[in-house]
C-alpha positions, -999 to +999 in steps of 0.1 A: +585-315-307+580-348-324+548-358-342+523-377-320+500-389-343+527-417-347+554-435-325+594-424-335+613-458-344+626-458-308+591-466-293+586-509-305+598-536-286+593-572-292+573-593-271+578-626-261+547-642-255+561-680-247+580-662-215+544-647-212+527-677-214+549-694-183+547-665-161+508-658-163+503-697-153+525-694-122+500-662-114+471-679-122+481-705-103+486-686-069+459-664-082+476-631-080+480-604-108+511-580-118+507-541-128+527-552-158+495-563-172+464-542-157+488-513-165+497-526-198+532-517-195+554-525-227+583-537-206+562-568-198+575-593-224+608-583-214+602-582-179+584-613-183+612-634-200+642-624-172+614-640-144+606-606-129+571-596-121+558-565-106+532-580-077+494-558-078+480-563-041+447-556-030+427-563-065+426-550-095+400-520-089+410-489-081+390-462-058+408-430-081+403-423-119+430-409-130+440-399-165+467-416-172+467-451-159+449-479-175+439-499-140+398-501-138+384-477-112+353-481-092+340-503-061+368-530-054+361-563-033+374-569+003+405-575+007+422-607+007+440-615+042+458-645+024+474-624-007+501-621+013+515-653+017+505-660-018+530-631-029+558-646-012+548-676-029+551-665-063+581-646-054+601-677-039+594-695-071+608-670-094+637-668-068+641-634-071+665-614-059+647-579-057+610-582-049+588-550-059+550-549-048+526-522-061+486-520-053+459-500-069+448-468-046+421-483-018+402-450-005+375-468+007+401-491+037+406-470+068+444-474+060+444-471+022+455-511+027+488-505+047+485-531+066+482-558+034+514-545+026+530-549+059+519-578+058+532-587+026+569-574+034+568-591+065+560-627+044+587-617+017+613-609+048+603-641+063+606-664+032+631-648+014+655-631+039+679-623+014+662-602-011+655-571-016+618-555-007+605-529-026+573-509-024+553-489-047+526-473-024+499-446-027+494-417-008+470-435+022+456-400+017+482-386+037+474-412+066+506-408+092+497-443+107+491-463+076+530-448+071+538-458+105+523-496+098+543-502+065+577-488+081+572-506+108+573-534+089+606-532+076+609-526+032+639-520+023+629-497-005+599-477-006+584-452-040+562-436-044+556-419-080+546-381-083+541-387-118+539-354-131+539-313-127+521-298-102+503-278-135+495-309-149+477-325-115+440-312-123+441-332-158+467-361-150+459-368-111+425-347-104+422-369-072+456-367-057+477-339-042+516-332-052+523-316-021+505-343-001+529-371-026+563-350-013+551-349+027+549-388+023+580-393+010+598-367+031+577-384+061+592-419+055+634-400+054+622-388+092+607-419+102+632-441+092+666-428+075+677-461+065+652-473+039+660-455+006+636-437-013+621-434-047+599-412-071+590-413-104+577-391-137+563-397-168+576-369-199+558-362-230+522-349-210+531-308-219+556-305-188+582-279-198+623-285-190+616-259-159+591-273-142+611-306-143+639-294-123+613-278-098+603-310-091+633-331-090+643-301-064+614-308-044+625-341-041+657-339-033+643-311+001+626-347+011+653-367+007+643-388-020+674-405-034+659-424-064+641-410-095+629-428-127+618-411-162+603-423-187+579-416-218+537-416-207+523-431-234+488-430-236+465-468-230+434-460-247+416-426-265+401-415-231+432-412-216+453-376-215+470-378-247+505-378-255+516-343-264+553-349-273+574-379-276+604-372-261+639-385-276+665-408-261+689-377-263+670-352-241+662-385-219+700-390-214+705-349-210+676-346-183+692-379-164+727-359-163+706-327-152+693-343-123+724-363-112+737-327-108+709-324-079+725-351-058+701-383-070+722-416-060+706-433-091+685-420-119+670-440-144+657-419-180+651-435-212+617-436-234+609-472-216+619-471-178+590-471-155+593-469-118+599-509-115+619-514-145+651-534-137+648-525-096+683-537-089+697-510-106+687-488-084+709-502-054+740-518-074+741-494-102 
């Protein structure tokens, strides 16, 4: 175990705010926001500078707490009918190639805002036929319809992110369920075979070597064909603490390990996060 009171040397990355500075004017512009910065993710600059954004429907409040993630929490507005269009907007601008679209969790809408994101593959398929559509959902609280409304609407890729151990849920995701997170996934395989799958966890919370392979089984018995690692690294003091800062050696070991499961693509490295460098996942 590596000292957490400081980062290793493998944990800075530069940041280039000029590439920044461009992108967050096109956003502002079209009023929209990314999870690269509510979450405060440190593949931003990066991200940023290659034109790739990671779209956050459906505001920038979430209805969960949970101790890990640095998005606000608490009574978020209505939601925006015209977000939408103003996604495929943004994403016909940067021309991309691979589109992802994320949201905070939305409780308190009778669908946990499925239909906002059906919506916004539907404008993405529309105005950019060629690209790739990804999704990043929550649970819906285990909603079969809200399921049935974004399938329906055609992504070609849809995660969602177990994020952790079943131990770890009570401290990590108090409001979320893991076996609820692997019916949804497995739910999506029996609805419709065709669009690929995708779950992700963050090391370095206390999860042992075990209890990794347990879940990356559980996966694989719901047909989830994608899997990212990478290293949770705490936003603030109030968050759940880093408890080990896991090298790029036991990153590359673990990625290996769960190949061996049958994964078609596994990302694992101290920085991936679940919509780090999409493509990968379908041409790597």
């Amino acid at each position: 175990m590596i000292n957490t009171k400081r980062k290793p040397p493998w944990l800075h990355k530069r940041f280039e705010f000029r590439k920044c500075a461009e992108m967050n004017l096109l956003l502002r512009g079209l009023d929209l926001r990314t999870v690269c910065q509510d979450a405060r993710c440190p593949n931003i600059g990066e991200c940023y500078s290659r034109g790739h954004a990671t779209f956050l429907i459906l505001g920038d409040c979430c209805t969960r707490n949970c101790g890990f993630c640095n998005l606000q929490s608490g009574r978020p507005q209505a939601a925006d009918p015209e977000e939408p269009r103003r996604v495929a907007e943004a994403a016909s601008r940067l021309s991309l190639r691979h589109v992802v679209v994320t949201s905070v969790t939305r409780d308190d809408l009778p669908d946990g805002g499925a239909q906002i994101f059906a919506r916004t593959v539907s404008e993405l398929k529309s105005r950019m036929p060629h690209a790739v559509v990804e999704v990043l959902i929550p649970d819906f609280q285990g909603l079969r319809s809200s399921l049935e409304t974004l399938v329906a609407s055609g992504p070609h890729l849809i995660a969602h992110n177990v994020e952790t151990v079943p131990r770890l849920y009570p401290e990590v995701r108090p409001a979320a369920s893991y076996r609820r997170s692997l019916i949804l996934l497995g739910t999506v395989k029996k609805m419709a075979p065709r669009i690929r799958t995708k779950s992700g966890l963050m090391l370095g919370l206390g999860e042992t070597g075990e209890e990794l392979q347990a879940v990356w089984k559980d996966l694989r018995r719901q047909g989830c064909e994608f899997l990212s690692m990478g290293q949770y690294l705490s936003p603030s003091k109030r968050h759940v603490p880093v408890r080990q800062y896991v090298s790029p050696q036991r990153f590359a070991r673990e990625r290996q390990n769960a190949y061996g499961l049958g994964f078609r693509y596994v990302a694992s490295a101290p920085y991936v996060r679940s919509s780090y460098l999409p493509e990968e996942y379908l041409t790597g």
